[in-house]
N, CA, C and O atoms as a GROMACS GRO file, in nm:
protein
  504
    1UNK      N    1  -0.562   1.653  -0.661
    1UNK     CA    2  -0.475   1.726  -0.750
    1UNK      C    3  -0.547   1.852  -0.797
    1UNK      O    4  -0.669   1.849  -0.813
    2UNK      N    5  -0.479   1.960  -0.819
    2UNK     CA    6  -0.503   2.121  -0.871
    2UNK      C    7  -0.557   2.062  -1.012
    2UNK      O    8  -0.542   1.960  -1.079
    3UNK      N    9  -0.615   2.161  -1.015
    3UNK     CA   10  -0.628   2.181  -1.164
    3UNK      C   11  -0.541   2.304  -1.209
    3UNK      O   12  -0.516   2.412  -1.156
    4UNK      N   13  -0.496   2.233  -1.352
    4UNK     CA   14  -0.396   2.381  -1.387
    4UNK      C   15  -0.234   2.400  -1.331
    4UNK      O   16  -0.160   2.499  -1.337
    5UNK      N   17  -0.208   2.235  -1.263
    5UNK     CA   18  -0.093   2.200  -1.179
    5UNK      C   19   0.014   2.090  -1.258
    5UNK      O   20   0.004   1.969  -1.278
    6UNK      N   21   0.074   2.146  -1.277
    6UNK     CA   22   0.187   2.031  -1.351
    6UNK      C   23   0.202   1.937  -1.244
    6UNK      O   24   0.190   1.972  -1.126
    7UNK      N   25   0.233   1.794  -1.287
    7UNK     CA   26   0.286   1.704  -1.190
    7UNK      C   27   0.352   1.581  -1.259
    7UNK      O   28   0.326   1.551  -1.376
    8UNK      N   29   0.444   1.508  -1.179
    8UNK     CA   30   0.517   1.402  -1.255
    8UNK      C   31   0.516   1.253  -1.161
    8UNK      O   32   0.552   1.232  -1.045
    9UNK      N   33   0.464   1.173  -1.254
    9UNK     CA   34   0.393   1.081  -1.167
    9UNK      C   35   0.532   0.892  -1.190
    9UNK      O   36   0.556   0.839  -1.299
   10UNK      N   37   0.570   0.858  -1.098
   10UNK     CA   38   0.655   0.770  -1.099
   10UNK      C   39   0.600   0.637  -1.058
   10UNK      O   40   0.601   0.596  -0.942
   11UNK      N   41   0.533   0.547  -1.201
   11UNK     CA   42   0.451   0.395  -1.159
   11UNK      C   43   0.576   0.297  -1.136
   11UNK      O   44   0.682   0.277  -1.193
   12UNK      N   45   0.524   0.256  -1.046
   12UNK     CA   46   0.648   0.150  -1.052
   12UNK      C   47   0.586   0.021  -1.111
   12UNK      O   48   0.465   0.004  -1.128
   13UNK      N   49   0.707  -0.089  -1.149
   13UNK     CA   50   0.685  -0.232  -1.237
   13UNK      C   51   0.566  -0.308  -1.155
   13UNK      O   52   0.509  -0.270  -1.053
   14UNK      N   53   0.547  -0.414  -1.224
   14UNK     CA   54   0.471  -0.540  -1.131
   14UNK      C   55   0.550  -0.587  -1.049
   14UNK      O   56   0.510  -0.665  -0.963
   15UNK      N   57   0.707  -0.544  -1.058
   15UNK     CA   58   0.790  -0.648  -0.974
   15UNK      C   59   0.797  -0.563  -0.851
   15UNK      O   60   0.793  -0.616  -0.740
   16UNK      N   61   0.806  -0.428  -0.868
   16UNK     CA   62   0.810  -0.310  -0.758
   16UNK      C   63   0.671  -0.352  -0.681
   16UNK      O   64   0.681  -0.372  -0.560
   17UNK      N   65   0.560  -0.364  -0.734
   17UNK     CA   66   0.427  -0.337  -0.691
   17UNK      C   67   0.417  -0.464  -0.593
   17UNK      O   68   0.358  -0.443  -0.487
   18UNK      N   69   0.478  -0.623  -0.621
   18UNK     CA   70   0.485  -0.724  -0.610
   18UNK      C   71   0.556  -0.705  -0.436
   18UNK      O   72   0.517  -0.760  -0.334
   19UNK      N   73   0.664  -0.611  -0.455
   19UNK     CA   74   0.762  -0.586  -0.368
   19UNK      C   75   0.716  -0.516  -0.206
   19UNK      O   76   0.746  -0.535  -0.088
   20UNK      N   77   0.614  -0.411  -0.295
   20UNK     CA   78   0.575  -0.302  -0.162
   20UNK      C   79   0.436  -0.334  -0.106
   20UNK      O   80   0.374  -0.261  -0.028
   21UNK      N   81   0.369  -0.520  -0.184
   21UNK     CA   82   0.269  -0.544  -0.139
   21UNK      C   83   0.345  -0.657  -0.044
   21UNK      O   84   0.288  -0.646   0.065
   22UNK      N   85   0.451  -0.766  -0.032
   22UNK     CA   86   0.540  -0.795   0.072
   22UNK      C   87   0.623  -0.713   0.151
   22UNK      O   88   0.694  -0.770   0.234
   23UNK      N   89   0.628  -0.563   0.139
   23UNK     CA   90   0.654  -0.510   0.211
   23UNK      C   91   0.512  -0.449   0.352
   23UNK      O   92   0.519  -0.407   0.468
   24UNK      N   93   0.439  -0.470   0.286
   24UNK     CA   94   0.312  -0.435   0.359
   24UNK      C   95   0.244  -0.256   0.316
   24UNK      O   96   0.143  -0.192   0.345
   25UNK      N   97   0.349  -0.237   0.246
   25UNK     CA   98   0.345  -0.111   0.174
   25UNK      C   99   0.223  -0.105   0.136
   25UNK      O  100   0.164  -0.006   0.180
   26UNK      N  101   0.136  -0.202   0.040
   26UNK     CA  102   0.009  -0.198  -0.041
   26UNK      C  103  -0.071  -0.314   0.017
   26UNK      O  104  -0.018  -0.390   0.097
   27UNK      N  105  -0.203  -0.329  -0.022
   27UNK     CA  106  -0.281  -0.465   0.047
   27UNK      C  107  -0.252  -0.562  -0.088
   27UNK      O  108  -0.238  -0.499  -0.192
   28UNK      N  109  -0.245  -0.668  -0.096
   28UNK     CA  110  -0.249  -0.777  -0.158
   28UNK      C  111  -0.333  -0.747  -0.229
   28UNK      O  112  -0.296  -0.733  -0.345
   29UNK      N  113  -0.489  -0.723  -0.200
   29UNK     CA  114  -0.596  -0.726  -0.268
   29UNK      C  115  -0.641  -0.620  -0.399
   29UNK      O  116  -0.671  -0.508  -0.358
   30UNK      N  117  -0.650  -0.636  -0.538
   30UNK     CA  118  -0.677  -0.559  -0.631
   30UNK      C  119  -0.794  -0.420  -0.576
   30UNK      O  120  -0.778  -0.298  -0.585
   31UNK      N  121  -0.847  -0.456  -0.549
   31UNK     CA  122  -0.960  -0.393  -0.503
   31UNK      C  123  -1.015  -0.392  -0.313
   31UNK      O  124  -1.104  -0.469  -0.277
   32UNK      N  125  -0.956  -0.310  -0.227
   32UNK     CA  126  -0.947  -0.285  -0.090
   32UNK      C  127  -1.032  -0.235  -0.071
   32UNK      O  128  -1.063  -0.125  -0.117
   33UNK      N  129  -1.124  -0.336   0.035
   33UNK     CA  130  -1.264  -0.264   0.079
   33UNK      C  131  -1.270  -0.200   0.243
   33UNK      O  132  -1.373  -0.142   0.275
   34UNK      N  133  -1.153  -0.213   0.345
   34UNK     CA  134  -1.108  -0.185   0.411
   34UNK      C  135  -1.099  -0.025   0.394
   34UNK      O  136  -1.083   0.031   0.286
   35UNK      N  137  -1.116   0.060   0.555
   35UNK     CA  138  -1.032   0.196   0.506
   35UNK      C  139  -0.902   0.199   0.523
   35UNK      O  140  -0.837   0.267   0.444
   36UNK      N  141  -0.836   0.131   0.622
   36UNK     CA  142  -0.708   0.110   0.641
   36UNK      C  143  -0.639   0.108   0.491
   36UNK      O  144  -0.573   0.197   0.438
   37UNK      N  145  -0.674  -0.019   0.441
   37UNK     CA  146  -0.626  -0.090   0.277
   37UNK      C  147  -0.621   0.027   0.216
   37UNK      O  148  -0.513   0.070   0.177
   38UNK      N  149  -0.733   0.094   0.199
   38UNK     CA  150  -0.752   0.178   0.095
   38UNK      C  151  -0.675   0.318   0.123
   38UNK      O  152  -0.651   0.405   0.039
   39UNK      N  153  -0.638   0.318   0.273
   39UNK     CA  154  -0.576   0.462   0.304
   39UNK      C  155  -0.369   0.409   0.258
   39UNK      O  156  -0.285   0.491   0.221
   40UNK      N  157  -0.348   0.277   0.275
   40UNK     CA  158  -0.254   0.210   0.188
   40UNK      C  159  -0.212   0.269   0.093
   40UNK      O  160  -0.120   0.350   0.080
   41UNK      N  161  -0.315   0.208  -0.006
   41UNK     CA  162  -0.289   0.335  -0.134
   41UNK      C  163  -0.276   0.401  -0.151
   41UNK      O  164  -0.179   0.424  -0.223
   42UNK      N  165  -0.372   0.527  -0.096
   42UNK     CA  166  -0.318   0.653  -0.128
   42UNK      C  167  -0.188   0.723  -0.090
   42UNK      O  168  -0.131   0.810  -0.156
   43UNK      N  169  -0.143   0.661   0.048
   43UNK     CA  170   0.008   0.687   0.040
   43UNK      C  171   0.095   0.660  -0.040
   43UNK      O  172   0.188   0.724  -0.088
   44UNK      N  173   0.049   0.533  -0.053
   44UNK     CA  174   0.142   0.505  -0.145
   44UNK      C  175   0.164   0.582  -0.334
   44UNK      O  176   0.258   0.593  -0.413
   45UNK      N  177   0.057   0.608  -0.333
   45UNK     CA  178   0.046   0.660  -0.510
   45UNK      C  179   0.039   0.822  -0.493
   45UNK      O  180   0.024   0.894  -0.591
   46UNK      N  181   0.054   0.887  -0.324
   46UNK     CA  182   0.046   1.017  -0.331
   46UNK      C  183   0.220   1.046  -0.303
   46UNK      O  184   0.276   1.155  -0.303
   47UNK      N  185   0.275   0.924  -0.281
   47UNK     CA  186   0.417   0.962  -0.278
   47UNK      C  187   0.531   0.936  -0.368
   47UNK      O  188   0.652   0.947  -0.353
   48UNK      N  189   0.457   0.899  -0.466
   48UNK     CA  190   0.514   0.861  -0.649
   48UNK      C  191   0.456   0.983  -0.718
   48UNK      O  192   0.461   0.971  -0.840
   49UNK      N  193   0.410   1.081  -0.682
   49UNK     CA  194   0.352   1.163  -0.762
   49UNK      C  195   0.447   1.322  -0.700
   49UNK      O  196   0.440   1.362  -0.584
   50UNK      N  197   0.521   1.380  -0.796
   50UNK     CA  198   0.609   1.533  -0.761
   50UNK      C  199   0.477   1.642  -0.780
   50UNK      O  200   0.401   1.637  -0.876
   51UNK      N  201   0.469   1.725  -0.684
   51UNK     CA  202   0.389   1.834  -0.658
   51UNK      C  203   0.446   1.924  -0.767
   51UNK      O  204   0.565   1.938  -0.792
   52UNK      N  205   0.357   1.974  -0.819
   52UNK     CA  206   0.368   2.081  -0.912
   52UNK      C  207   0.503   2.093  -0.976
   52UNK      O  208   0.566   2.199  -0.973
   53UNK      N  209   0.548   1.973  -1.037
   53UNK     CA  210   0.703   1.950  -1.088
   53UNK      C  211   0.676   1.872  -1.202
   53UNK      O  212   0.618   1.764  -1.195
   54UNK      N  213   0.723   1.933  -1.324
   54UNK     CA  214   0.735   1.798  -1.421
   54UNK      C  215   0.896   1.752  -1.480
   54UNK      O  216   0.954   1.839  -1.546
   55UNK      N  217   0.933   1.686  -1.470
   55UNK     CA  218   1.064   1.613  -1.480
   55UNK      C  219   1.095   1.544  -1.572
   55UNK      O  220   1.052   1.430  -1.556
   56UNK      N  221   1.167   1.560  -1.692
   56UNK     CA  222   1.184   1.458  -1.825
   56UNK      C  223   1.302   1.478  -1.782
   56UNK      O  224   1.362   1.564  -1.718
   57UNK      N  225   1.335   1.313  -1.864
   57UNK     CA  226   1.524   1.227  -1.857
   57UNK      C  227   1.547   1.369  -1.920
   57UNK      O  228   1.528   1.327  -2.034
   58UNK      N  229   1.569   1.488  -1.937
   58UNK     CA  230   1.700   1.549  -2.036
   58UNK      C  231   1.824   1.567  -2.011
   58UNK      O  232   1.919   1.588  -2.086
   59UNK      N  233   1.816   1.554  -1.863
   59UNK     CA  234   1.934   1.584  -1.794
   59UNK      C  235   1.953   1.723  -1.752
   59UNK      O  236   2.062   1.781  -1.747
   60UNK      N  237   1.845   1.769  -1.723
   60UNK     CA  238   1.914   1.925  -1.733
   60UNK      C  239   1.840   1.945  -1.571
   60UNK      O  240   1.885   2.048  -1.522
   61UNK      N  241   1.756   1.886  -1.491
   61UNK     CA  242   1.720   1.933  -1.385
   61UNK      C  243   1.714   1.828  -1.296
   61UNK      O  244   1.652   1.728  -1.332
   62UNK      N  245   1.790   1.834  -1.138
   62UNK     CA  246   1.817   1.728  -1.038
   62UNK      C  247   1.757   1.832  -0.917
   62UNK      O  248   1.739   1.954  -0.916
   63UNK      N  249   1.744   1.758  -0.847
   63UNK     CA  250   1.727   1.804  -0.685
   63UNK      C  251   1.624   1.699  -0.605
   63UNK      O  252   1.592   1.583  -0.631
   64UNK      N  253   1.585   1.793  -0.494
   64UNK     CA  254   1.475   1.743  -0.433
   64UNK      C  255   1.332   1.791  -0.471
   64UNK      O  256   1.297   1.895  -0.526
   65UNK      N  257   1.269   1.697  -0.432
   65UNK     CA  258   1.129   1.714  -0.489
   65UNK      C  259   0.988   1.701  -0.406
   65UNK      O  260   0.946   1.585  -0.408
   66UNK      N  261   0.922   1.774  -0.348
   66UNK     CA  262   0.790   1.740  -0.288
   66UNK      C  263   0.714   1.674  -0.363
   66UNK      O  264   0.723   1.696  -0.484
   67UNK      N  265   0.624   1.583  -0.319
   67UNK     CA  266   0.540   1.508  -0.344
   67UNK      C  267   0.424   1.517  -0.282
   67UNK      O  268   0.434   1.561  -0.168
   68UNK      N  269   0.267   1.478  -0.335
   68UNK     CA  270   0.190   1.519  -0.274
   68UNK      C  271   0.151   1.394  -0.143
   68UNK      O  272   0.044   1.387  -0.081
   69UNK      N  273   0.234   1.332  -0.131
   69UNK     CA  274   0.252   1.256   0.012
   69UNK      C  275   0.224   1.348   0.120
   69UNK      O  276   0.246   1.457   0.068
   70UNK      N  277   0.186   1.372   0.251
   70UNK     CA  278   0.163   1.453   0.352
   70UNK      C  279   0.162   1.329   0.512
   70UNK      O  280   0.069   1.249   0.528
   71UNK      N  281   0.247   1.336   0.583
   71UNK     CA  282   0.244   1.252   0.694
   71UNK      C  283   0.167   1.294   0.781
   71UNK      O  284   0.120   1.408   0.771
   72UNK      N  285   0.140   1.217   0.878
   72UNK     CA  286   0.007   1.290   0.963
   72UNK      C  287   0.038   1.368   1.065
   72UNK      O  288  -0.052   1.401   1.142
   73UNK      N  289   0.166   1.413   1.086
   73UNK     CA  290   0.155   1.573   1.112
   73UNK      C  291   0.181   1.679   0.983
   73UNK      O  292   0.229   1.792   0.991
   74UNK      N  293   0.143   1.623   0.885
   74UNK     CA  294   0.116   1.737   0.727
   74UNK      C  295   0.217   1.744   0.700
   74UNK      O  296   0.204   1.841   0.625
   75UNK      N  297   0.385   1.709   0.693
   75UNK     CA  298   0.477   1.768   0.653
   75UNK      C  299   0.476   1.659   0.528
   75UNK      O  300   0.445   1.541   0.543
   76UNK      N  301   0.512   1.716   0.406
   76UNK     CA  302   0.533   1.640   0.287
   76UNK      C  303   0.640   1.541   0.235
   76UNK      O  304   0.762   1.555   0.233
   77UNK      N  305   0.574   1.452   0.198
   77UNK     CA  306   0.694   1.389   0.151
   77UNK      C  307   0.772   1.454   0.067
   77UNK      O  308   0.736   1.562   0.020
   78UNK      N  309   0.907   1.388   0.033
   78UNK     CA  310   1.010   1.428  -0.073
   78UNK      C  311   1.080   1.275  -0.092
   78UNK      O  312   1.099   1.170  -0.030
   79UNK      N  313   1.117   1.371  -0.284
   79UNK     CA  314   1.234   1.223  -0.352
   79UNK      C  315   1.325   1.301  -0.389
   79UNK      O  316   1.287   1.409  -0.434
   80UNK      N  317   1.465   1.274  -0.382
   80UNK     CA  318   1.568   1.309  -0.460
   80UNK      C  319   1.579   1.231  -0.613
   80UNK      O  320   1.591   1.110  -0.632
   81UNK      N  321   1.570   1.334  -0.710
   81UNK     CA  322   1.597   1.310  -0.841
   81UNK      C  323   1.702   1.375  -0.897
   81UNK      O  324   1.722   1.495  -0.916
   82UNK      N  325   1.786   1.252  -0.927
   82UNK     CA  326   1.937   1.283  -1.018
   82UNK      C  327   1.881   1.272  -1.172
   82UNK      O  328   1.838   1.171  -1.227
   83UNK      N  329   1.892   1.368  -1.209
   83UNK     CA  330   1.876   1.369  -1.338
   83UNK      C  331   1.959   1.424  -1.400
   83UNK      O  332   1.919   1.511  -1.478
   84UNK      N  333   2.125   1.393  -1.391
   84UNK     CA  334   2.264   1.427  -1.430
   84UNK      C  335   2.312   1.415  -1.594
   84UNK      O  336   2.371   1.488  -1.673
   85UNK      N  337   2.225   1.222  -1.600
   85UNK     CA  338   2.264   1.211  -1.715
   85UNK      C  339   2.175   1.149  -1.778
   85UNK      O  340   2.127   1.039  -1.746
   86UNK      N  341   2.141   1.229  -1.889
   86UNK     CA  342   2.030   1.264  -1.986
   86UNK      C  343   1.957   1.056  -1.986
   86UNK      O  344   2.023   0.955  -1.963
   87UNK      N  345   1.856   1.062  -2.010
   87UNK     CA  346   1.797   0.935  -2.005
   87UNK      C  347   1.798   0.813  -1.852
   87UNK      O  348   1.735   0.713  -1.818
   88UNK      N  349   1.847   0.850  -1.827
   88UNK     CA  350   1.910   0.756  -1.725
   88UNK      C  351   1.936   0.821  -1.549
   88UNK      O  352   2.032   0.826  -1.473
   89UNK      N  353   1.762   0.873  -1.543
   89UNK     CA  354   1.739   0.927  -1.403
   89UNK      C  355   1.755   0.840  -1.336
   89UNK      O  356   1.746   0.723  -1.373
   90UNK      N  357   1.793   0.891  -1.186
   90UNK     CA  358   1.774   0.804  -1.055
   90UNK      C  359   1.666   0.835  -0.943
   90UNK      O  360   1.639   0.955  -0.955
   91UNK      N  361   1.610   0.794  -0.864
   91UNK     CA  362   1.504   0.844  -0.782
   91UNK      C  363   1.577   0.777  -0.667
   91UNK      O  364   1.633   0.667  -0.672
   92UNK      N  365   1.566   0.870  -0.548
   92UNK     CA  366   1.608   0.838  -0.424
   92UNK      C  367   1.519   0.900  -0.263
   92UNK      O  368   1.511   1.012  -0.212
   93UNK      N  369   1.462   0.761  -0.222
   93UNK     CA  370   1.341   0.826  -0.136
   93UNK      C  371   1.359   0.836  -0.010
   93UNK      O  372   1.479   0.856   0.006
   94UNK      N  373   1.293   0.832   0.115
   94UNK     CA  374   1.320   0.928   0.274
   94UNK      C  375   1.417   0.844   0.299
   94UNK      O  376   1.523   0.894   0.338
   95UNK      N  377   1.405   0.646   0.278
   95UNK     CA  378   1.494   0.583   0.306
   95UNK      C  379   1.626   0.538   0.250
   95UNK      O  380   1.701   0.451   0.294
   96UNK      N  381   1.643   0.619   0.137
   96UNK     CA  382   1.812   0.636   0.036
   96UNK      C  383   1.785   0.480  -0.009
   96UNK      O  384   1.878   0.400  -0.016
   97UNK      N  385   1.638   0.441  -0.040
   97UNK     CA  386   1.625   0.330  -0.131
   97UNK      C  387   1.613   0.428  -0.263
   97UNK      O  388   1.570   0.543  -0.265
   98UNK      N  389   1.667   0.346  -0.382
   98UNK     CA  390   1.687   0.414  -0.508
   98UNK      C  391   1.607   0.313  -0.629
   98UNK      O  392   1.579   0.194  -0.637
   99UNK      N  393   1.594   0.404  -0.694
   99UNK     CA  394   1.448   0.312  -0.801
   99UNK      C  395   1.507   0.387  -0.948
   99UNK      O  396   1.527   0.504  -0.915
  100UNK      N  397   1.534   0.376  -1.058
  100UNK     CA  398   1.560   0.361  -1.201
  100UNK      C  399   1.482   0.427  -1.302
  100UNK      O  400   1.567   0.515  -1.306
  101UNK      N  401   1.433   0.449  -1.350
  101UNK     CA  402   1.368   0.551  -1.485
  101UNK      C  403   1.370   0.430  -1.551
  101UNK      O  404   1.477   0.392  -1.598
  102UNK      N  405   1.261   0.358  -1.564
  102UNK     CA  406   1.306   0.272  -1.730
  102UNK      C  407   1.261   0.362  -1.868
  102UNK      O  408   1.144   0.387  -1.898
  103UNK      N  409   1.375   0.400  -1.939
  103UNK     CA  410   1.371   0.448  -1.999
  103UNK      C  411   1.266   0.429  -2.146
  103UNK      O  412   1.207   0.526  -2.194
  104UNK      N  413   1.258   0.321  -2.191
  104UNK     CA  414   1.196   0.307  -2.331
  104UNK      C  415   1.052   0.285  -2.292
  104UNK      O  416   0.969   0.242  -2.373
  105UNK      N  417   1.008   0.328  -2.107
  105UNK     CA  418   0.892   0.318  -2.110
  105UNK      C  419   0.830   0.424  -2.014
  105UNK      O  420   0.757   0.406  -1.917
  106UNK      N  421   0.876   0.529  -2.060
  106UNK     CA  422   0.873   0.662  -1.965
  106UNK      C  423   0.847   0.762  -2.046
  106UNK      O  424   0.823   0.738  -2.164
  107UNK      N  425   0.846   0.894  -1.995
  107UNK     CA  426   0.865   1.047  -2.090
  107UNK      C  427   0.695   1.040  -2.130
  107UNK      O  428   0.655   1.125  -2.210
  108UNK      N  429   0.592   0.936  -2.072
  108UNK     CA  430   0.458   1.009  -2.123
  108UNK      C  431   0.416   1.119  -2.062
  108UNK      O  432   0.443   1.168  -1.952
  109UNK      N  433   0.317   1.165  -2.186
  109UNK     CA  434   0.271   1.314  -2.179
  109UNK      C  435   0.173   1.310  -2.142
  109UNK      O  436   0.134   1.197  -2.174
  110UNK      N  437   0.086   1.366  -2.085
  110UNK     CA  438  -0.052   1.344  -2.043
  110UNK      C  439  -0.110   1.529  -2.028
  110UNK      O  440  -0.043   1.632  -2.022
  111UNK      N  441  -0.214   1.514  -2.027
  111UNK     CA  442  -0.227   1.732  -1.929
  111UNK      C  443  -0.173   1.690  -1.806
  111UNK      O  444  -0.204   1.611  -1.716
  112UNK      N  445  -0.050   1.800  -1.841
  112UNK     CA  446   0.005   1.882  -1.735
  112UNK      C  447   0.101   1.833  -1.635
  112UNK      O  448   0.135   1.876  -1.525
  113UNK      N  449   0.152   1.672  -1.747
  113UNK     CA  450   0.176   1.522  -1.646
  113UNK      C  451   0.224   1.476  -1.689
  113UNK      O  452   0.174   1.423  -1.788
  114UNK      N  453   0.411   1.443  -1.650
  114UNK     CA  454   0.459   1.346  -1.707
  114UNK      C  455   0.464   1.208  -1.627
  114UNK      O  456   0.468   1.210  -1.504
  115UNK      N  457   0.461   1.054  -1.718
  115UNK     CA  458   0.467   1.010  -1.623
  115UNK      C  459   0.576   0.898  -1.676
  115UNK      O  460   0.597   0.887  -1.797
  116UNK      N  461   0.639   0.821  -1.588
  116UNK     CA  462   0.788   0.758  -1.610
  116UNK      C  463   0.750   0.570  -1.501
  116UNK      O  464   0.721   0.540  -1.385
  117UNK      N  465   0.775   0.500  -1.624
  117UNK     CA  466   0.784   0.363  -1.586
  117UNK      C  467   0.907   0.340  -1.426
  117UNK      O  468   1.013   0.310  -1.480
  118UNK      N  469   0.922   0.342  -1.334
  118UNK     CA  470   1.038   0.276  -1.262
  118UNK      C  471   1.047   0.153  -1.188
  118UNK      O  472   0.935   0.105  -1.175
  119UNK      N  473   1.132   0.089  -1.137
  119UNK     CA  474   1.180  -0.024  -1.121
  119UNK      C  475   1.172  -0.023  -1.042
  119UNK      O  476   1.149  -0.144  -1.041
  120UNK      N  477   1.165   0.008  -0.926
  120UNK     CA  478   1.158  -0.040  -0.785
  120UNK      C  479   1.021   0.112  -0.726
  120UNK      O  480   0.978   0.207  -0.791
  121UNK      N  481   0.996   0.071  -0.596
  121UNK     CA  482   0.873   0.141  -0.504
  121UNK      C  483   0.957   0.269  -0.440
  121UNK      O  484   1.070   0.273  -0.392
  122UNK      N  485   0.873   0.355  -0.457
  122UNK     CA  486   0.930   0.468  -0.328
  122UNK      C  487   0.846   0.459  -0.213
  122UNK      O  488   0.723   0.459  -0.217
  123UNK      N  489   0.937   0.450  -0.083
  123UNK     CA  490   0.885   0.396   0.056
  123UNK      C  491   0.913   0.560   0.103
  123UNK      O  492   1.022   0.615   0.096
  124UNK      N  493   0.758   0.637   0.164
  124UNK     CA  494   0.728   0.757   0.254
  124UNK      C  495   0.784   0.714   0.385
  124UNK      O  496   0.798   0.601   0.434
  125UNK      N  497   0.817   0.850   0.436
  125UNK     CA  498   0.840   0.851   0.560
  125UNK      C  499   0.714   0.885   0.626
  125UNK      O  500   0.630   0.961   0.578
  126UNK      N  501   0.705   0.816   0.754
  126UNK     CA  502   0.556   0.833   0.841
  126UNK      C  503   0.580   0.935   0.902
  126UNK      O  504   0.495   0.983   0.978
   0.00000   0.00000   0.00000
C-alpha cells in the first residue's frame, strides 16, 4: 500500500472466513508456512481492499471499484458497490456473488482507511 493513499478495506465475518476457507479460497491454518498458503492470502485480503477509494454507507457514491487484487497477467481486480441506500451497501464481486455492509459494525476510520464489517467473502477472478 502507498503511503498518502486512501483505501477502503472490506473484512469479512468468521462465518465468511469459515466459508472461503471451505471454499479453498484461504488455508485452514491460522498461521501458513507454505508459499502457496501464504500467496492464498494475499489474494485474498488484496481483493477486499478498494485502491485509492474510500467508501462510507452515505449513500451518495456507487459504481465499480479497483482493488489492489492484480491477476497474474496484472489486470486488477474489481467490486461493484451499490451504495444507493444510505447504510445499507451492497458489494458485488467478478462472480455476481454479493456480500452486505453490516452496518453497526462498519464506517471505521483509520489513516486514510475506511474499513466495513461484511457478511459474506469476495471471490477474485484469476
Amino acid at each position: 500500500m502507498a503511503s498518502g493513499t486512501f483505501y477502503t478495506v472490506f473484512v469479512p465475518n468468521n462465518a465468511a472466513i469459515t466459508q472461503a476457507i471451505a471454499a479453498g479460497l484461504l488455508p485452514a491454518s491460522n498461521n501458513p508456512a507454505g508459499l502457496a498458503d501464504k500467496e492464498l492470502v494475499n489474494k485474498f485480503i488484496y481483493n477486499h481492499i478498494l485502491n485509492k477509494k474510500t467508501v462510507a454507507t452515505d449513500g451518495l457514491e456507487s459504481g465499480s471499484f479497483e482493488t489492489l487484487y492484480r491477476n497474474n497477467a496484472g489486470d486488477p481486480g474489481g467490486v461493484f458497490v451499490d451504495n444507493s441506500v444510505r447504510n445499507a451497501m451492497v458489494l458485488t464481486d467478478a462472480h455476481n456473488r454479493k456480500a452486505n455492509i453490516i452496518f453497526a459494525q462498519s464506517n471505521y476510520l483509520s489513516n486514510r482507511c475506511v474499513i466495513h464489517l461484511i457478511d459474506n467473502y469476495l471471490k477474485y477472478q484469476e
